[in-house]
DOLUMGU-167706 format. One record per atom (N, C-alpha, C): atom name; x, y, z. Coordinates in Angstrom, 3 decimals. Atoms other than C-alpha are relative to their C-alpha. Example, Ala and Ser with C-alpha at 12.3 -4.5 7.8 and 13.67 -1.06 7.14 Angstrom:
# DOLUMGU-167706
@atomo N east 0.890 north -1.190 up 0.000 $
@atomo CA east 12.300 north -4.500 up 7.800 $
@atomo C east 0.900 north 1.200 up 0.000 $
@atomo N east -0.820 north -1.190 up -0.060 $
@atomo CA east 13.670 north -1.060 up 7.140 $
@atomo C east -0.770 north 1.090 up 0.730 $
# end
This chain:
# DOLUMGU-167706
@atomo N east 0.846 north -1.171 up 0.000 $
@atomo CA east 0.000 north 0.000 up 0.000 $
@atomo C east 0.894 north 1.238 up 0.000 $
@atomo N east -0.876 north -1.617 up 0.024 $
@atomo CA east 1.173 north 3.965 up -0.881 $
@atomo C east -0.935 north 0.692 up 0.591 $
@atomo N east 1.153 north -1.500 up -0.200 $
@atomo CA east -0.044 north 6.845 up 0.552 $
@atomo C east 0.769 north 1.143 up -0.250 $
@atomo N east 0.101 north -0.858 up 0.513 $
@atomo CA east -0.090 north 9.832 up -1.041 $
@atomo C east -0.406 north 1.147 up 1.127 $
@atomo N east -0.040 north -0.687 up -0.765 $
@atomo CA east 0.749 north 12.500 up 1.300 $
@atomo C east -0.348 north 1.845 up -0.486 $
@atomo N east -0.004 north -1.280 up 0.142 $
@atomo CA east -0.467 north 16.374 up 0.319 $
@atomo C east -0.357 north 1.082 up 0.809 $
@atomo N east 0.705 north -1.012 up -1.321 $
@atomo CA east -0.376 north 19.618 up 2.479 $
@atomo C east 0.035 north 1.189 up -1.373 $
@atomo N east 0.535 north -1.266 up 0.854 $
@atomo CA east -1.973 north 22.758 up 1.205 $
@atomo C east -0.781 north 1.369 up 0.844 $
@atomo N east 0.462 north -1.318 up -0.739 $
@atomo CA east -2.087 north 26.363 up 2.597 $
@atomo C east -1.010 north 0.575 up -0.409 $
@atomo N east 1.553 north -0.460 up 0.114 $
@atomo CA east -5.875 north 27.520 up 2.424 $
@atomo C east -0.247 north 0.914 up 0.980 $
@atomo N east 0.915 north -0.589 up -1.172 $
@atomo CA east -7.200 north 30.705 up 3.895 $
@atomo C east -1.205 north -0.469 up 0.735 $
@atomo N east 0.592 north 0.819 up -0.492 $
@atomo CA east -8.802 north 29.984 up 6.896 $
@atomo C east -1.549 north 0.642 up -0.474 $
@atomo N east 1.062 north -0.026 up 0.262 $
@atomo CA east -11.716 north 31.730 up 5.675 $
@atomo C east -0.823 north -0.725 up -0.940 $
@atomo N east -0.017 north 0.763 up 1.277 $
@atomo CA east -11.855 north 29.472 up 2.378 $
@atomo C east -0.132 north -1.440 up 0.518 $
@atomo N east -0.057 north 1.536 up -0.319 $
@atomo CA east -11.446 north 25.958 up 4.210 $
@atomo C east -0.760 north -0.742 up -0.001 $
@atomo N east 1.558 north 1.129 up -0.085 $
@atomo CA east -14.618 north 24.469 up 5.237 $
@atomo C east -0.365 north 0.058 up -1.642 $
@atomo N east 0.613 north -0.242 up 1.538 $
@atomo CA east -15.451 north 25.380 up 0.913 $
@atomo C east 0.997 north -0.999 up -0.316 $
@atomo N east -0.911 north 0.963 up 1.091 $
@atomo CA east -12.259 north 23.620 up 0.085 $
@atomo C east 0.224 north -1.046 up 0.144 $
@atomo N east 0.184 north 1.597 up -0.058 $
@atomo CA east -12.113 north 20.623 up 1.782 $
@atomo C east -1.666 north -0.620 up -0.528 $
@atomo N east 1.082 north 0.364 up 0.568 $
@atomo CA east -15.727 north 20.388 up 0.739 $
@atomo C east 0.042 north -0.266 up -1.456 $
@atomo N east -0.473 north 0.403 up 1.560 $
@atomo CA east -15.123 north 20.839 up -2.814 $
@atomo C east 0.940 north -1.004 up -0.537 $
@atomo N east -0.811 north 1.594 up 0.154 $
@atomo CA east -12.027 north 18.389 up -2.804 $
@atomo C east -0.474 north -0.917 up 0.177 $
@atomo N east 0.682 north 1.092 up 0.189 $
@atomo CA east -14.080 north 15.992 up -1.721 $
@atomo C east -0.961 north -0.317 up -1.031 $
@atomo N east 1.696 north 0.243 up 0.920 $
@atomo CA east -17.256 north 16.655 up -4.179 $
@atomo C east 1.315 north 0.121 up -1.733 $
@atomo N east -0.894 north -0.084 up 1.244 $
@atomo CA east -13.887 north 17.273 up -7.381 $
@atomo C east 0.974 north -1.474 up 0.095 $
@atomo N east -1.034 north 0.687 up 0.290 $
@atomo CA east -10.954 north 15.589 up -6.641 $
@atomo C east -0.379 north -1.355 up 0.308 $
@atomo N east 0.956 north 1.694 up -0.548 $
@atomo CA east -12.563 north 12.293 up -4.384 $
@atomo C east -0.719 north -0.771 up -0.925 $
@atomo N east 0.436 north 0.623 up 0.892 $
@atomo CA east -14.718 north 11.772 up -6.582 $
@atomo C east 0.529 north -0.649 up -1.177 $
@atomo N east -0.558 north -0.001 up 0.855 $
@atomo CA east -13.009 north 11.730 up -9.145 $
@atomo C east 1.451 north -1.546 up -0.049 $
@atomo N east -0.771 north 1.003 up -0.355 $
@atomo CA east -10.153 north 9.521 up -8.099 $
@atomo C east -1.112 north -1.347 up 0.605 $
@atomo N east 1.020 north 1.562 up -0.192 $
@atomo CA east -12.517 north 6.987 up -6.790 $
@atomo C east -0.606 north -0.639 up -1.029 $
@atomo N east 0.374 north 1.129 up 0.912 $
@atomo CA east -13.281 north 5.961 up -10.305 $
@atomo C east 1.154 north -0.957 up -0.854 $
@atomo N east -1.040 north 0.370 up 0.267 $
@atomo CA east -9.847 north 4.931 up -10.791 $
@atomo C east 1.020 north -1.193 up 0.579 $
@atomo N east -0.160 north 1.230 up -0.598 $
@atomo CA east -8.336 north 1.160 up -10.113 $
@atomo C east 1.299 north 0.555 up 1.006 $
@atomo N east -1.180 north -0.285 up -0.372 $
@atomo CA east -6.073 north 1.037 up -7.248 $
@atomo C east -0.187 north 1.233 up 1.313 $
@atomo N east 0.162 north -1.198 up -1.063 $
@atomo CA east -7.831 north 4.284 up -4.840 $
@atomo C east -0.511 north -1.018 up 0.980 $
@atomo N east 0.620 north 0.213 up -0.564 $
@atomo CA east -8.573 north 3.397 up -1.834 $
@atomo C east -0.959 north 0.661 up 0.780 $
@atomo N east 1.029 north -0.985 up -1.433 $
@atomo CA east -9.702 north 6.182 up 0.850 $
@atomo C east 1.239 north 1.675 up -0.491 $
@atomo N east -0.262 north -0.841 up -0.015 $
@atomo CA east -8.991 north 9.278 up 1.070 $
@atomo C east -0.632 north 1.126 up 0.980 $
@atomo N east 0.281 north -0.570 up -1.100 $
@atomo CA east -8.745 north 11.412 up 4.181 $
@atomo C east 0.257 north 1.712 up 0.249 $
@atomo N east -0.663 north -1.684 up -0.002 $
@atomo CA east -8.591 north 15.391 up 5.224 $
@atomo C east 0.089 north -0.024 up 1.237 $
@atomo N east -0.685 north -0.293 up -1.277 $
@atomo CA east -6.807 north 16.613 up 8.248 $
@atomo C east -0.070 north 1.119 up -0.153 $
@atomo N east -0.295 north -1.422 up -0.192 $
@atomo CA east -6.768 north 19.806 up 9.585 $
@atomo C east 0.823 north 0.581 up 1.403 $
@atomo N east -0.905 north -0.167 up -0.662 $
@atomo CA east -3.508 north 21.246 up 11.647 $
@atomo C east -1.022 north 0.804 up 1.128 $
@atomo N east 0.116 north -0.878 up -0.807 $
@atomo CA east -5.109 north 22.436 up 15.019 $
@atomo C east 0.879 north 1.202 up 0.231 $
@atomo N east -1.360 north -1.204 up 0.230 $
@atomo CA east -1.981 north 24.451 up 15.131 $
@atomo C east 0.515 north 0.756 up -0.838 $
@atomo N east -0.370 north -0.997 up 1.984 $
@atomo CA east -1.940 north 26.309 up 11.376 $
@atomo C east -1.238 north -0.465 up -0.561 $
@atomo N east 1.100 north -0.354 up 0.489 $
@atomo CA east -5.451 north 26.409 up 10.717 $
@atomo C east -0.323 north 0.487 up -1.424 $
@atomo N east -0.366 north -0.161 up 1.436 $
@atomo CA east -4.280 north 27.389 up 6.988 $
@atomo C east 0.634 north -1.025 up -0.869 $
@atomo N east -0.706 north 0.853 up 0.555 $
@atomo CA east -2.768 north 24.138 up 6.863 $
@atomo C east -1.085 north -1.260 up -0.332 $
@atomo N east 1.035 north 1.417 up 0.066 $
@atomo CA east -4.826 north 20.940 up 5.358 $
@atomo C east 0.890 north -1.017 up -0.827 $
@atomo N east -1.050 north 1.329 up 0.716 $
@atomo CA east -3.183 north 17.514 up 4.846 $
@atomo C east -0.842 north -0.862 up -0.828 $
@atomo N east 0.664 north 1.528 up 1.101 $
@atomo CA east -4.700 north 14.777 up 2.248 $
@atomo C east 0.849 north -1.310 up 0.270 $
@atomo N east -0.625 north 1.023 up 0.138 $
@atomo CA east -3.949 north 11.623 up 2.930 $
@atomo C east -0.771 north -1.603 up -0.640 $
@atomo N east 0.709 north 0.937 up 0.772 $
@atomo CA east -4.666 north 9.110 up -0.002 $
@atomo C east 0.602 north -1.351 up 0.047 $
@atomo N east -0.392 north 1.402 up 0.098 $
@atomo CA east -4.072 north 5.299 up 0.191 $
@atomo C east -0.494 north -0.558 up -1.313 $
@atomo N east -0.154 north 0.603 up 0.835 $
@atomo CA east -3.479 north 3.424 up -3.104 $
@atomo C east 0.217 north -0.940 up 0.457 $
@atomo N east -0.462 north 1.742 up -0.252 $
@atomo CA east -3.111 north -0.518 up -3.291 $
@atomo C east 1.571 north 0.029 up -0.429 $
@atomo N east -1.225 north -0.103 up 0.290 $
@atomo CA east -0.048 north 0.572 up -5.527 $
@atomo C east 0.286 north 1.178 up 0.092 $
@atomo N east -0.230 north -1.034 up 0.639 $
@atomo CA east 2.307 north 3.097 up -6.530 $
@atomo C east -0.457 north -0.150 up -1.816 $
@atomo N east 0.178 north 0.456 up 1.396 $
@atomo CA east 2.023 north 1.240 up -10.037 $
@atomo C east -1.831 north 1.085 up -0.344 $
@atomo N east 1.215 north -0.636 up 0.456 $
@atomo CA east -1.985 north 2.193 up -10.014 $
@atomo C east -0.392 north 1.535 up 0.457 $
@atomo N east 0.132 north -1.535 up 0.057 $
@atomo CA east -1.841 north 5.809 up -8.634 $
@atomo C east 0.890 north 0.323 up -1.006 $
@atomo N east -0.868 north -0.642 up 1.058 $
@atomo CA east 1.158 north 6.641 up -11.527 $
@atomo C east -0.520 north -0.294 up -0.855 $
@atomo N east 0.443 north 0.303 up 1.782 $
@atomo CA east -1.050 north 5.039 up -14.367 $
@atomo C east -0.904 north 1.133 up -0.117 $
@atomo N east 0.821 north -1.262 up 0.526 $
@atomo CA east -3.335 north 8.151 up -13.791 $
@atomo C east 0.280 north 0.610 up -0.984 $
@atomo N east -0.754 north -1.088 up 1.049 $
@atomo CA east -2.634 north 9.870 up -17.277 $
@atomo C east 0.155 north 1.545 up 0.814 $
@atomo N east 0.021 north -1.003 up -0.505 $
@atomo CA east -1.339 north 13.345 up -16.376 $
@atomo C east -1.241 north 1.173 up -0.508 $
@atomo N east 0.910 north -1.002 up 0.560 $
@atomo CA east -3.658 north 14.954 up -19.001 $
@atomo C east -1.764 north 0.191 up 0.928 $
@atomo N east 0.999 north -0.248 up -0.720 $
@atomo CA east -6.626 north 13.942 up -16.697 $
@atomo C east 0.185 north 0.267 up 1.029 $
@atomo N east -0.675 north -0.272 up -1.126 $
@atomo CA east -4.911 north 14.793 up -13.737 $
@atomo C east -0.315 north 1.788 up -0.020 $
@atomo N east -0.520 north -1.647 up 0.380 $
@atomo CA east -4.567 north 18.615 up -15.247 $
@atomo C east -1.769 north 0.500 up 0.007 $
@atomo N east 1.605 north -0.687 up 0.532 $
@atomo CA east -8.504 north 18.505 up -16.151 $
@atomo C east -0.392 north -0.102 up 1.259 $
@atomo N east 0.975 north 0.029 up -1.471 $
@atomo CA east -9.844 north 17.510 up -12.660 $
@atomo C east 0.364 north 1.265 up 0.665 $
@atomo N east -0.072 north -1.029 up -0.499 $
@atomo CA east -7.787 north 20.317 up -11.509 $
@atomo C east -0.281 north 1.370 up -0.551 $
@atomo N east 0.656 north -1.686 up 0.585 $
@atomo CA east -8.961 north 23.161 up -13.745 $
@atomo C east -1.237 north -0.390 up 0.714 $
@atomo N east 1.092 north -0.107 up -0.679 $
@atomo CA east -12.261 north 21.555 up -12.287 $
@atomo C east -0.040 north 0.592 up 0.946 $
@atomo N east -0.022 north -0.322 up -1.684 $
@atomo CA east -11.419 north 22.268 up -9.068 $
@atomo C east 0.277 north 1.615 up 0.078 $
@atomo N east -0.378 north -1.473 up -0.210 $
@atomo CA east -9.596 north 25.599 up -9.415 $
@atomo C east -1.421 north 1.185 up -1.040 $
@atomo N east 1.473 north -0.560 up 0.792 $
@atomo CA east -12.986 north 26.759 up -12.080 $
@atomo C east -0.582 north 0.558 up 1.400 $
@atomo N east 0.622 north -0.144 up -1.162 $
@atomo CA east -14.888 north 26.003 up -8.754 $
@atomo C east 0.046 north 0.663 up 1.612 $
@atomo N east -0.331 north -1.023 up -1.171 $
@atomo CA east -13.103 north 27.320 up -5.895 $
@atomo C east 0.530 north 1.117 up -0.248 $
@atomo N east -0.521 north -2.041 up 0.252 $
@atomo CA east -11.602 north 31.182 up -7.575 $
@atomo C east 0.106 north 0.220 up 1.327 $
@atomo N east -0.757 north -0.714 up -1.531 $
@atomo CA east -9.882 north 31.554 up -4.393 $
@atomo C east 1.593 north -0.621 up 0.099 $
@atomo N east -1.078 north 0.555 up -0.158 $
@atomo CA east -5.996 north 30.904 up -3.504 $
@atomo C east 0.250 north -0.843 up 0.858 $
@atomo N east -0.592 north 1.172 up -0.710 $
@atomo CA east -4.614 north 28.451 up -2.261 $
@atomo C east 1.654 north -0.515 up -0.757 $
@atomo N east -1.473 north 0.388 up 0.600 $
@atomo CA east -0.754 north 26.863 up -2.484 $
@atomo C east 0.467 north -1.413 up 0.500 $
@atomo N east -0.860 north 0.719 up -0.491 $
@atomo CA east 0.853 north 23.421 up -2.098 $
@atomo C east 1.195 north 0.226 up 0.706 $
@atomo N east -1.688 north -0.495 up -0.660 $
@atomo CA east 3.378 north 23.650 up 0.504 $
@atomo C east 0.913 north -1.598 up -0.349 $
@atomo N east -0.849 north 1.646 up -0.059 $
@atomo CA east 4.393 north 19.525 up 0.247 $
@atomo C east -0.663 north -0.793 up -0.729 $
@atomo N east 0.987 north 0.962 up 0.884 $
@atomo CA east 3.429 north 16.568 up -1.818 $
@atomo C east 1.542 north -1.127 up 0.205 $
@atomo N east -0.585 north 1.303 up -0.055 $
@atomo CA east 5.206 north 13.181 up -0.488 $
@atomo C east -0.478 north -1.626 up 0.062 $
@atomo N east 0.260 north 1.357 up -0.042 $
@atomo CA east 5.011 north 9.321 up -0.552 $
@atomo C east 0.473 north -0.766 up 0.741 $
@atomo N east -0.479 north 1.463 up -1.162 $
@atomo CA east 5.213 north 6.528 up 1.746 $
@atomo C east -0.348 north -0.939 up -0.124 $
@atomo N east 0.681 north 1.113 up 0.133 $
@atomo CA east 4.953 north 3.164 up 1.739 $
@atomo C east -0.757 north -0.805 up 1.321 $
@atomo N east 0.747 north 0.714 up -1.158 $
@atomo CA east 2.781 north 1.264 up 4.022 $
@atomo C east 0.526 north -1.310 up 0.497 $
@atomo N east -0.283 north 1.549 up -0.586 $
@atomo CA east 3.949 north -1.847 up 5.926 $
@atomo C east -0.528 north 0.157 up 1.019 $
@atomo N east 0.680 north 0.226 up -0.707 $
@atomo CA east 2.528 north -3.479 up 7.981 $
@atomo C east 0.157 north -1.876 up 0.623 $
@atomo N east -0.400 north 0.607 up -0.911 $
@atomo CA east 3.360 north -6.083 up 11.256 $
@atomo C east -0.996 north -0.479 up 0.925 $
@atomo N east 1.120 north 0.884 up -0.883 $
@atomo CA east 1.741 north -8.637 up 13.056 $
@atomo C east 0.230 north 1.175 up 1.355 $
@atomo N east -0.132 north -0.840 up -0.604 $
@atomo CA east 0.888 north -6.879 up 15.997 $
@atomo C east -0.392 north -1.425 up 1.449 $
@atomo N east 0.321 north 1.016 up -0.895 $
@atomo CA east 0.431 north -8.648 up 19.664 $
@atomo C east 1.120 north -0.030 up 0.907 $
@atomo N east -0.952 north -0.356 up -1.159 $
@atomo CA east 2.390 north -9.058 up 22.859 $
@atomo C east 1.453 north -0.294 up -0.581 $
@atomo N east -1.283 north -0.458 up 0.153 $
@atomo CA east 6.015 north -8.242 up 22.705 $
@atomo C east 0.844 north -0.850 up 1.176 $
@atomo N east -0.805 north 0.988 up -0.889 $
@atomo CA east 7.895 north -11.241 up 24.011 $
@atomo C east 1.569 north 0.096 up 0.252 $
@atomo N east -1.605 north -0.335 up -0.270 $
@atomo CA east 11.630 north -11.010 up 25.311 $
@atomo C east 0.297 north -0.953 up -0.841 $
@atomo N east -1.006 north 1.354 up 0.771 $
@atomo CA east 14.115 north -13.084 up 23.587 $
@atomo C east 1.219 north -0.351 up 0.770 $
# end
């Protein structure tokens, strides 16, 4: 599993519109695409201008087959719809692993 890590500086007056709209543009949107799984919004109690995305793919393979050209159109969707600023501050990747979990025996 990848996750698709994005933070994005949004006035705080703009926020509640933009995580709304990301969900009703971009979510959607990616959810018709093999390979999405979830996709989550965070918001920094501490930088209230700050909002994280955090998307889980099965792969990296099936989030990179996104062509870029539809990649470019969802986001004129998005930026059509919200006419307000906003800026990526970060955009990273991680991979997911994952460990039996359960008591922690000495050796």
């Amino acid at each position: 599993m990848v996750i698709e890590w994005l933070e994005f500086q949004v006035p705080v007056a703009d926020r509640e519109r933009y995580v709304q709209l990301d969900d009703q543009v971009w979510t959607s949107a990616l959810q018709g695409y093999p390979g999405f799984l979830s996709k989550e919004a965070w918001i920094d109690p501490h930088d209230l201008e700050r909002v994280v995305f955090v998307i889980q793919w099965q792969s990296r393979e099936a989030w990179k087959a996104i062509p870029e050209t539809e990649l470019t159109a969802i986001e004129q969707c998005f930026d059509e719809a919200f006419q307000a600023p906003y800026q990526l501050i970060a955009s990273r990747e991680f991979q997911m692993r994952r460990f039996p979990t359960g008591p922690i025996t000495p050796r």
